[in-house]
BALOBA-1460 file (C-alpha; in Angstrom, 3 decimals):
// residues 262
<rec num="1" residu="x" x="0.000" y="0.000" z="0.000"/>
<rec num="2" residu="x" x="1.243" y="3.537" z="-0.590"/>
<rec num="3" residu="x" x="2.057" y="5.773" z="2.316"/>
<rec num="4" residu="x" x="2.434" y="9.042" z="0.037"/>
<rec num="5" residu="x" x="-1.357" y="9.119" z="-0.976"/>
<rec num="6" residu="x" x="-1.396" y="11.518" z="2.004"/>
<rec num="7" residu="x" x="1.587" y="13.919" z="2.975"/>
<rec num="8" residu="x" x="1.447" y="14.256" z="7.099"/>
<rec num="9" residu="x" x="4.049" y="16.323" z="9.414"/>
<rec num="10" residu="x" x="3.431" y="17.943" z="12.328"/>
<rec num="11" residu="x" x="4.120" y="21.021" z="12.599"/>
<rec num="12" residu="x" x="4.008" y="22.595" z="16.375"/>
<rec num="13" residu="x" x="0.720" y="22.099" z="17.512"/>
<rec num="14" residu="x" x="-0.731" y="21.278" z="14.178"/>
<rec num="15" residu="x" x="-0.741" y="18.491" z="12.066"/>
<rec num="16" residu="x" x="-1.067" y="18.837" z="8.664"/>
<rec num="17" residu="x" x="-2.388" y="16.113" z="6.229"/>
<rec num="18" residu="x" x="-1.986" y="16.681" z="2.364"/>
<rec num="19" residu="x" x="-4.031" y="14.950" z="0.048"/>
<rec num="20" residu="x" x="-1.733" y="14.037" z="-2.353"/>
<rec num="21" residu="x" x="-2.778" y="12.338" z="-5.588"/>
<rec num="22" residu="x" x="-2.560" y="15.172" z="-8.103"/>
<rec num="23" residu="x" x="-2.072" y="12.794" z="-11.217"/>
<rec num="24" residu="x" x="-5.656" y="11.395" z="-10.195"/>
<rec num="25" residu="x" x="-7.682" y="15.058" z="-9.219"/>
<rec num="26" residu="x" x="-6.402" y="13.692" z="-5.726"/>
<rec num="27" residu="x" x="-9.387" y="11.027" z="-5.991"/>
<rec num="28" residu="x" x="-10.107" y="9.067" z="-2.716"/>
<rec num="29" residu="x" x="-9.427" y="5.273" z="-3.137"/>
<rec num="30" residu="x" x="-8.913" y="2.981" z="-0.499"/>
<rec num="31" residu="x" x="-5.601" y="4.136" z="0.618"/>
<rec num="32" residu="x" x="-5.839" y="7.990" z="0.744"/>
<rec num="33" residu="x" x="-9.321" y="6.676" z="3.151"/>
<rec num="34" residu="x" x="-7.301" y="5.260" z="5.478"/>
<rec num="35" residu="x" x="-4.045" y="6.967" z="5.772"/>
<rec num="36" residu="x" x="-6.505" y="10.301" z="6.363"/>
<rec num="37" residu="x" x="-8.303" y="8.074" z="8.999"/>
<rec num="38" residu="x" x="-5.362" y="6.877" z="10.339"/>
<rec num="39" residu="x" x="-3.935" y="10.565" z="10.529"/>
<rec num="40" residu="x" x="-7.321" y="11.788" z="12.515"/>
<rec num="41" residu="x" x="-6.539" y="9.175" z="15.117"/>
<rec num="42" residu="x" x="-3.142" y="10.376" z="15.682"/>
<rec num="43" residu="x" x="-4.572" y="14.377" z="15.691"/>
<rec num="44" residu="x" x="-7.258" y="12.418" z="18.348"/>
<rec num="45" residu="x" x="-4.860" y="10.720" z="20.679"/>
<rec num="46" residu="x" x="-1.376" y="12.690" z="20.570"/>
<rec num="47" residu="x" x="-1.787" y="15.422" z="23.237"/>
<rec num="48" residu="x" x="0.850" y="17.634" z="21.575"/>
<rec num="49" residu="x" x="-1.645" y="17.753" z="18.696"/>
<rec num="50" residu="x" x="-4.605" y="20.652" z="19.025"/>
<rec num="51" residu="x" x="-5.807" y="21.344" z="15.904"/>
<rec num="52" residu="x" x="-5.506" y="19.274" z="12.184"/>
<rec num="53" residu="x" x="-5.286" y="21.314" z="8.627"/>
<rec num="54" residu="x" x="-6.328" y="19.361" z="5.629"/>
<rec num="55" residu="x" x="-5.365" y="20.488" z="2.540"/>
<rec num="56" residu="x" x="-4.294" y="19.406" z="-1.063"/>
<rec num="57" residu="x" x="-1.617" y="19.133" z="-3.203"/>
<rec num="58" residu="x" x="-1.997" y="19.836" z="-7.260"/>
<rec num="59" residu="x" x="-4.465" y="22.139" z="-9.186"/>
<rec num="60" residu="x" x="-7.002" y="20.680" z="-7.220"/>
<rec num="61" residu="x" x="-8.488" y="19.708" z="-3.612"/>
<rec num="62" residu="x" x="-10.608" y="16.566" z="-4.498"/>
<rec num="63" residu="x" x="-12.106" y="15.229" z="-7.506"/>
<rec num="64" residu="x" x="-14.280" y="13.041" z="-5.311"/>
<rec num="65" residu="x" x="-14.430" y="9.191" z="-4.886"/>
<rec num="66" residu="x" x="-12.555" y="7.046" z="-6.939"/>
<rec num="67" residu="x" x="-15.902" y="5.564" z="-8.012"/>
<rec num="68" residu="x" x="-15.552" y="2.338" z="-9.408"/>
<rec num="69" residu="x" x="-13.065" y="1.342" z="-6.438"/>
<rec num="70" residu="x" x="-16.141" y="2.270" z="-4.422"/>
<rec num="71" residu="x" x="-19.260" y="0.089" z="-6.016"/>
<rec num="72" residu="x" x="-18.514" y="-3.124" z="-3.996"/>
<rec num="73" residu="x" x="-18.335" y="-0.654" z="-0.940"/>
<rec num="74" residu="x" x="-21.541" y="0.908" z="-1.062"/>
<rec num="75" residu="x" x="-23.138" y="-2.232" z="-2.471"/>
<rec num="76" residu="x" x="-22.272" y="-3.470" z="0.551"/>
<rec num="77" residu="x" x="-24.708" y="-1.670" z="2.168"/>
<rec num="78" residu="x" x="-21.935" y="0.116" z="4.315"/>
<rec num="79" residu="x" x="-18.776" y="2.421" z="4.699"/>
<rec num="80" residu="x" x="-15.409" y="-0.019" z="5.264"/>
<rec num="81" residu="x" x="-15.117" y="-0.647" z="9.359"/>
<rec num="82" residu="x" x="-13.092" y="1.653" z="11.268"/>
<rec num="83" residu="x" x="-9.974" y="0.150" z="12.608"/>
<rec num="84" residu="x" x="-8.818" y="0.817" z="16.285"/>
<rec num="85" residu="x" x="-6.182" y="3.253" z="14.758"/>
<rec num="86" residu="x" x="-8.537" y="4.817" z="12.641"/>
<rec num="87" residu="x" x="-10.947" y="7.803" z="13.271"/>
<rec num="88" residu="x" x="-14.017" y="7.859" z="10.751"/>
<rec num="89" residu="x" x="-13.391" y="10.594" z="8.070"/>
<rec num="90" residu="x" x="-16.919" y="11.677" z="7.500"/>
<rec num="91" residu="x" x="-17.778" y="11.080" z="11.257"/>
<rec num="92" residu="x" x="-21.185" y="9.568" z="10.678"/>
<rec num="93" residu="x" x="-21.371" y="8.175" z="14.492"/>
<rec num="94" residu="x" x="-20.290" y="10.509" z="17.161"/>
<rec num="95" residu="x" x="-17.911" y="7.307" z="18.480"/>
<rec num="96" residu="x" x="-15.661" y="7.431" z="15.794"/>
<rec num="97" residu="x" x="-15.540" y="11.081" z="14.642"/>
<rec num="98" residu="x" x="-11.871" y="13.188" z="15.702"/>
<rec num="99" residu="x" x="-12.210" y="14.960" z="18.857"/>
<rec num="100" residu="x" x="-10.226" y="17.934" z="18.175"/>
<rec num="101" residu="x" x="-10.988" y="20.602" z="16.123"/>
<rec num="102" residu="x" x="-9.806" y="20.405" z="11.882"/>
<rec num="103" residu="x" x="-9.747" y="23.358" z="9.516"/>
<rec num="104" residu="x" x="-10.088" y="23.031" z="5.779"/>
<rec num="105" residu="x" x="-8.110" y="24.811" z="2.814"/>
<rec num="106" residu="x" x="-9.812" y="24.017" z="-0.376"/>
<rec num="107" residu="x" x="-8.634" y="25.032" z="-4.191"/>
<rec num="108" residu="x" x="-9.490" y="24.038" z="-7.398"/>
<rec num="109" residu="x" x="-12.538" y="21.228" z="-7.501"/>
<rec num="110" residu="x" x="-13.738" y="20.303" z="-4.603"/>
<rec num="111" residu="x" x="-16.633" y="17.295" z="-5.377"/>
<rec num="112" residu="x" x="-18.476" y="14.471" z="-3.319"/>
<rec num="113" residu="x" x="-16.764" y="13.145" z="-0.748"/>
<rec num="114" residu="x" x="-14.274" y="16.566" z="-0.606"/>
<rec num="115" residu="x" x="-17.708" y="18.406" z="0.354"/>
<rec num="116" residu="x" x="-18.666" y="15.859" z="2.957"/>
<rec num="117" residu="x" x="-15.172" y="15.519" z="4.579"/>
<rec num="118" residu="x" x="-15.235" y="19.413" z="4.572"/>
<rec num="119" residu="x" x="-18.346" y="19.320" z="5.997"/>
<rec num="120" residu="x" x="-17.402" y="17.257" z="9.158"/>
<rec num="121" residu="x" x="-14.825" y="19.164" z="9.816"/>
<rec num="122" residu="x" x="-15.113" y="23.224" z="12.096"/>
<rec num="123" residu="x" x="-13.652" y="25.502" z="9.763"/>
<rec num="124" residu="x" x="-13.556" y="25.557" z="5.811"/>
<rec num="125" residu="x" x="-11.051" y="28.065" z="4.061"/>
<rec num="126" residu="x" x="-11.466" y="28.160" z="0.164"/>
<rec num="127" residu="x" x="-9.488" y="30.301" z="-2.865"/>
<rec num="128" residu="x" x="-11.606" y="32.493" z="-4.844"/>
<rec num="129" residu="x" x="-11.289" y="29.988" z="-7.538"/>
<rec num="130" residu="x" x="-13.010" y="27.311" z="-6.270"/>
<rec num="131" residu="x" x="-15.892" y="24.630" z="-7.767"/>
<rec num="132" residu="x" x="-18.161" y="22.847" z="-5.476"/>
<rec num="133" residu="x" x="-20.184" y="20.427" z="-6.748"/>
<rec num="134" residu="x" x="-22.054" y="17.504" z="-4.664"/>
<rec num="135" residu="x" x="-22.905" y="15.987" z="-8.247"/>
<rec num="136" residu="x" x="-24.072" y="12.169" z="-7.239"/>
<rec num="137" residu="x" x="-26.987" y="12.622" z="-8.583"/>
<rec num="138" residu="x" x="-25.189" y="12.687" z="-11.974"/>
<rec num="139" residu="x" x="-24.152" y="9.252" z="-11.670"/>
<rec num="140" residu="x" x="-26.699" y="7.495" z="-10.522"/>
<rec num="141" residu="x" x="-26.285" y="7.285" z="-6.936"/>
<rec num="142" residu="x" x="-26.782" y="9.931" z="-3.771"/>
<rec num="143" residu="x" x="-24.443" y="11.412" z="-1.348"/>
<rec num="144" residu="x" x="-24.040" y="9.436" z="1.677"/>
<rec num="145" residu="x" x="-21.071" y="10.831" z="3.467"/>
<rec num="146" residu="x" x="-23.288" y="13.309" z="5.223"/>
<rec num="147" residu="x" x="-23.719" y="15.881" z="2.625"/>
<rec num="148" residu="x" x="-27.945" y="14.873" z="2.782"/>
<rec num="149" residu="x" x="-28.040" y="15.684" z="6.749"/>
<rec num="150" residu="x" x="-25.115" y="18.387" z="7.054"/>
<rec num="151" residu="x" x="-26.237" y="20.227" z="3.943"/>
<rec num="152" residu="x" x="-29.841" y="21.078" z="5.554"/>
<rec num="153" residu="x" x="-28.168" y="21.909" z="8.907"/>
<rec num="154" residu="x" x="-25.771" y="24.483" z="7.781"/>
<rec num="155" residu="x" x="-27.143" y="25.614" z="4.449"/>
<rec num="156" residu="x" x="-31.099" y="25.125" z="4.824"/>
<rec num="157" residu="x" x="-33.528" y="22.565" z="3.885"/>
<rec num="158" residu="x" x="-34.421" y="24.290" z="0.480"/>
<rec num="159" residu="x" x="-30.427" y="25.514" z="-0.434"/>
<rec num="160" residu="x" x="-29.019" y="22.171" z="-0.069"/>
<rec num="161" residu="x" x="-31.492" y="20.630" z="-2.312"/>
<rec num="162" residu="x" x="-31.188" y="23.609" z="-4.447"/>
<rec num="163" residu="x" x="-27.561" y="21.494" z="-5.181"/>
<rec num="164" residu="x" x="-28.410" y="17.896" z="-3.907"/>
<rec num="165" residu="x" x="-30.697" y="17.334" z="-6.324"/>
<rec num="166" residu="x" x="-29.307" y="19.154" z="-9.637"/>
<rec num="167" residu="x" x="-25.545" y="18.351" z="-9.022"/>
<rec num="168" residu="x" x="-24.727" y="21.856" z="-9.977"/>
<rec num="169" residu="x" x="-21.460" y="23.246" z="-9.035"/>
<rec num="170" residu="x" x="-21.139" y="26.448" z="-7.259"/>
<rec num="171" residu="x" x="-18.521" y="28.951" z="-6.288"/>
<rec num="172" residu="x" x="-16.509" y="30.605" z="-3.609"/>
<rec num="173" residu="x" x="-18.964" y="33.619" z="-3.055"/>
<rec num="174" residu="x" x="-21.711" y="31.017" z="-2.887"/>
<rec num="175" residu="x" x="-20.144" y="28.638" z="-0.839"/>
<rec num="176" residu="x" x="-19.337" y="31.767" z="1.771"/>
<rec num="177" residu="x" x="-23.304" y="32.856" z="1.772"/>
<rec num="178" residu="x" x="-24.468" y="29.402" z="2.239"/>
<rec num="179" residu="x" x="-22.123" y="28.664" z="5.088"/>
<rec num="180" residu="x" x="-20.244" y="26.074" z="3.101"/>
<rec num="181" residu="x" x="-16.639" y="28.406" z="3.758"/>
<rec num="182" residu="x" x="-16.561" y="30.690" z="6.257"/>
<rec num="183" residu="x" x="-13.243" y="32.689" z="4.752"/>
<rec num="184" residu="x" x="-12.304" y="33.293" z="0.768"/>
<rec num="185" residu="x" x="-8.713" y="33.838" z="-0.013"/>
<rec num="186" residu="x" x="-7.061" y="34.482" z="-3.429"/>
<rec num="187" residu="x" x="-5.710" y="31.131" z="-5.056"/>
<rec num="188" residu="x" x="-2.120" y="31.434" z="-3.781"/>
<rec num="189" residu="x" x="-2.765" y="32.223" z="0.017"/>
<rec num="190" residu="x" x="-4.976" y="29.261" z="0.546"/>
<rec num="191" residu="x" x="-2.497" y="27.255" z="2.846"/>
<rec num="192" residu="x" x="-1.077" y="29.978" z="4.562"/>
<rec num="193" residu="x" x="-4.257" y="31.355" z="5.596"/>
<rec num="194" residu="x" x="-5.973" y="27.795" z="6.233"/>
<rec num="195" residu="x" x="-2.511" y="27.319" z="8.282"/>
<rec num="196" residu="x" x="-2.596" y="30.555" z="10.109"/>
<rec num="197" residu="x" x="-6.512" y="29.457" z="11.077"/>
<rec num="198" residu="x" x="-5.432" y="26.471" z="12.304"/>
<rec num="199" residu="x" x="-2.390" y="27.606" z="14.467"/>
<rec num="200" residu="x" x="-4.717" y="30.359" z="15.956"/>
<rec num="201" residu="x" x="-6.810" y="27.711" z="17.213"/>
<rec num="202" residu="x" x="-4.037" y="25.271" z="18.305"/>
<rec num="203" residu="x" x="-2.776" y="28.395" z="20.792"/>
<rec num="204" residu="x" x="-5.950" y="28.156" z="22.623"/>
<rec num="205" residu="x" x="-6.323" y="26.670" z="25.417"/>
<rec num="206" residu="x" x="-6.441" y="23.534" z="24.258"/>
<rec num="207" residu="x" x="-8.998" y="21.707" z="27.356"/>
<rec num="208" residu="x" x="-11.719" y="24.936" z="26.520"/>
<rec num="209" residu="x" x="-11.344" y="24.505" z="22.584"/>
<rec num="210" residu="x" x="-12.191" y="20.757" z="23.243"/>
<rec num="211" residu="x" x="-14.775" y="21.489" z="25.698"/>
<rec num="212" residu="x" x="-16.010" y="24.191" z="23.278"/>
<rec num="213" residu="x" x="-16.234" y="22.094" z="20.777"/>
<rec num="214" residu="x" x="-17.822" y="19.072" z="22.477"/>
<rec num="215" residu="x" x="-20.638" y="21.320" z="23.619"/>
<rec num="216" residu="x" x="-21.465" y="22.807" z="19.969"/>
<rec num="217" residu="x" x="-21.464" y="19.007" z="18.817"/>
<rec num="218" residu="x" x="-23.836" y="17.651" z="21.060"/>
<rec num="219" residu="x" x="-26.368" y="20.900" z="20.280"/>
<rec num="220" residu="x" x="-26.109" y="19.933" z="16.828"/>
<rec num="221" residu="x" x="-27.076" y="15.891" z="17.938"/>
<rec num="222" residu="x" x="-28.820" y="16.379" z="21.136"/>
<rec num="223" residu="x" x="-30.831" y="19.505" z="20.890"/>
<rec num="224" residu="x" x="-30.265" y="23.138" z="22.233"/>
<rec num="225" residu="x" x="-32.209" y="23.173" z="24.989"/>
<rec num="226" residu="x" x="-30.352" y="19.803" z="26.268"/>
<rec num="227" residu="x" x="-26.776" y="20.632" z="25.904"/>
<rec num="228" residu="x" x="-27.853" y="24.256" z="27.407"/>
<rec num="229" residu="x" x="-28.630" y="22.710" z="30.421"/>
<rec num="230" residu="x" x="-25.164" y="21.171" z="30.561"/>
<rec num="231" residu="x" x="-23.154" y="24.259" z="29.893"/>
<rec num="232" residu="x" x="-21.831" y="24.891" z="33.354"/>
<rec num="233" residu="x" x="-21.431" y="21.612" z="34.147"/>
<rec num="234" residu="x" x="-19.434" y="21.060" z="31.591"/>
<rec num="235" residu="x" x="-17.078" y="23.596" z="32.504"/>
<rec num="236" residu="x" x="-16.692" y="23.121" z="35.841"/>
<rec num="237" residu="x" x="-14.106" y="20.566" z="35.781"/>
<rec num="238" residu="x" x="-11.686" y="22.821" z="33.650"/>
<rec num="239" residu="x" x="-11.782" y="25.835" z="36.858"/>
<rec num="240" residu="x" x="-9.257" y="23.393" z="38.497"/>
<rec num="241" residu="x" x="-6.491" y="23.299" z="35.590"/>
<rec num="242" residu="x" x="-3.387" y="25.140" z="35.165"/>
<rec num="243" residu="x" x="-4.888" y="26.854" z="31.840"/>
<rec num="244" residu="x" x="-7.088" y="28.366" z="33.669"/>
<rec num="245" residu="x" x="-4.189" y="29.856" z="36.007"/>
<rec num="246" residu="x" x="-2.384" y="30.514" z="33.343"/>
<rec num="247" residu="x" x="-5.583" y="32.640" z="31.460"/>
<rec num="248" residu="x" x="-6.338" y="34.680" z="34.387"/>
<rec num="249" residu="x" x="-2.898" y="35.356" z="35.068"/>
<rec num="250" residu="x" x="-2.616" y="36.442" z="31.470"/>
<rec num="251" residu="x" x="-5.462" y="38.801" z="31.589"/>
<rec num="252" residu="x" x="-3.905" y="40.495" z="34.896"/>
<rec num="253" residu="x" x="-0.350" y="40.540" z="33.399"/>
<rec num="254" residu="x" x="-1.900" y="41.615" z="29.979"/>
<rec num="255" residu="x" x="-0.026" y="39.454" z="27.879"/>
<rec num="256" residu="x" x="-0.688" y="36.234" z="25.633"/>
<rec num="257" residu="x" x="-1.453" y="33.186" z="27.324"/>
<rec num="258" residu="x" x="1.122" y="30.108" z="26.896"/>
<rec num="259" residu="x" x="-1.362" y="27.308" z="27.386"/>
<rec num="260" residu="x" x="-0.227" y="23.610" z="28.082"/>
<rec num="261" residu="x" x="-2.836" y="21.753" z="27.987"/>
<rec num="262" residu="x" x="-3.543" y="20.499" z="31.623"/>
């Protein structure tokens, strides 16, 4: 199996995983799947890690599934298991989804599963020269990475069927009013500003961004109302840790916080 179908490094508190495929549109098969799941799990589990940056190599982010690798798969009636050093790319069940927070920096194409996997993740970067396009519909099939369920939650019932059900591609301007990208960046910035997203987050406090996170998850599963209830509560085990020391002393001292995670 090829261990290049995804380029990984750490870099300070970030890790960054590369698609890298170019020659194919960077097309998911079987490997690039699992090296990116096995990279979440390392993002999940290393406590030096705080935040993950996903981005691609080539003209493009993601052509989408490798499809014919994929018919067996889905004829199958389900995604391939999730290994114990593996973390479920498109997060489906809360179980197996990454725990910390992952950024996106998308170019070029961006289709199918490149929308879902965006989709899963907390914040989505994309150059001004971006295509979206969530186009199974085209081939016969429907998206079941998430796009059906995610789509209405962050775009609207009637916007994401406005592109569920036509496969149409759309843009960067789009993609930023519908909530797809929350930041739009000329072609040749897009990793430095999806990196300098991602280190701002990593230099958090990394216990409250995890917290933070947590809580906005189980809204989105749970309810408002229930995970309001649970606010405090949540929080109260963090008063006791040295980043929260270390942010009130910052805000006395007025100076930048050097969080350690504990």
């Amino acid at each position: 199996m090829s261990e290049n179908k995804l380029l990984v490094e750490q870099r300070g508190h970030v890790l960054l995983m590369g698609l890298n495929r170019p020659a194919k549109y960077n097309a998911f098969d079987h490997d690039m799947w699992h090296e990116l799941a096995r990279a979440y799990a390392r993002l999940d589990s290393d406590p030096e890690l705080r935040c993950g940056l996903v981005y691609a190599e080539g003209k493009h982010f993601t052509a989408g599934l490798d499809l014919p690798q994929w018919t067996d798969v889905f004829a199958s009636g389900a995604w391939p298991p999730v290994a114990g050093d593996e973390r479920c790319p498109v997060g489906l069940r809360a179980e197996q989804r990454c725990r910390k927070p992952i950024v996106f920096a998308i170019h070029g194409i961006c289709y199918t599963i490149g929308i879902e996997l965006a989709l899963v993740a907390d914040i989505r970067i994309c150059s001004s020269d971006v295509r979206f396009g969530q186009i199974e519909v085209k081939r016969g099939i429907y998206a079941v990475g998430g796009a059906t369920v995610r789509m209405v939650e962050e775009f609207g019932y009637a916007n994401a069927q406005r592109y569920l059900l036509t496969g149409d591609e759309f843009g960067a301007q789009e993609a930023l009013r519908l909530g797809m990208v929350q930041e739009v960046v000329e072609p040749g910035q897009i990793f430095d500003a999806g990196l300098a997203m991602a280190e701002k987050v990593a230099a958090q406090a990394p216990l409250g961004v995890q917290a933070s996170l947590e809580s906005s998850r189980s809204a989105v599963r749970k309810g408002v109302d229930v995970e309001a209830q649970r606010l405090v509560e949540r929080l109260a085990p963090l008063m006791d840790s040295e980043d929260v020391k270390e942010g009130v002393q910052s805000f006395l001292e007025r100076r930048a916080a050097n969080f350690q995670g504990r």
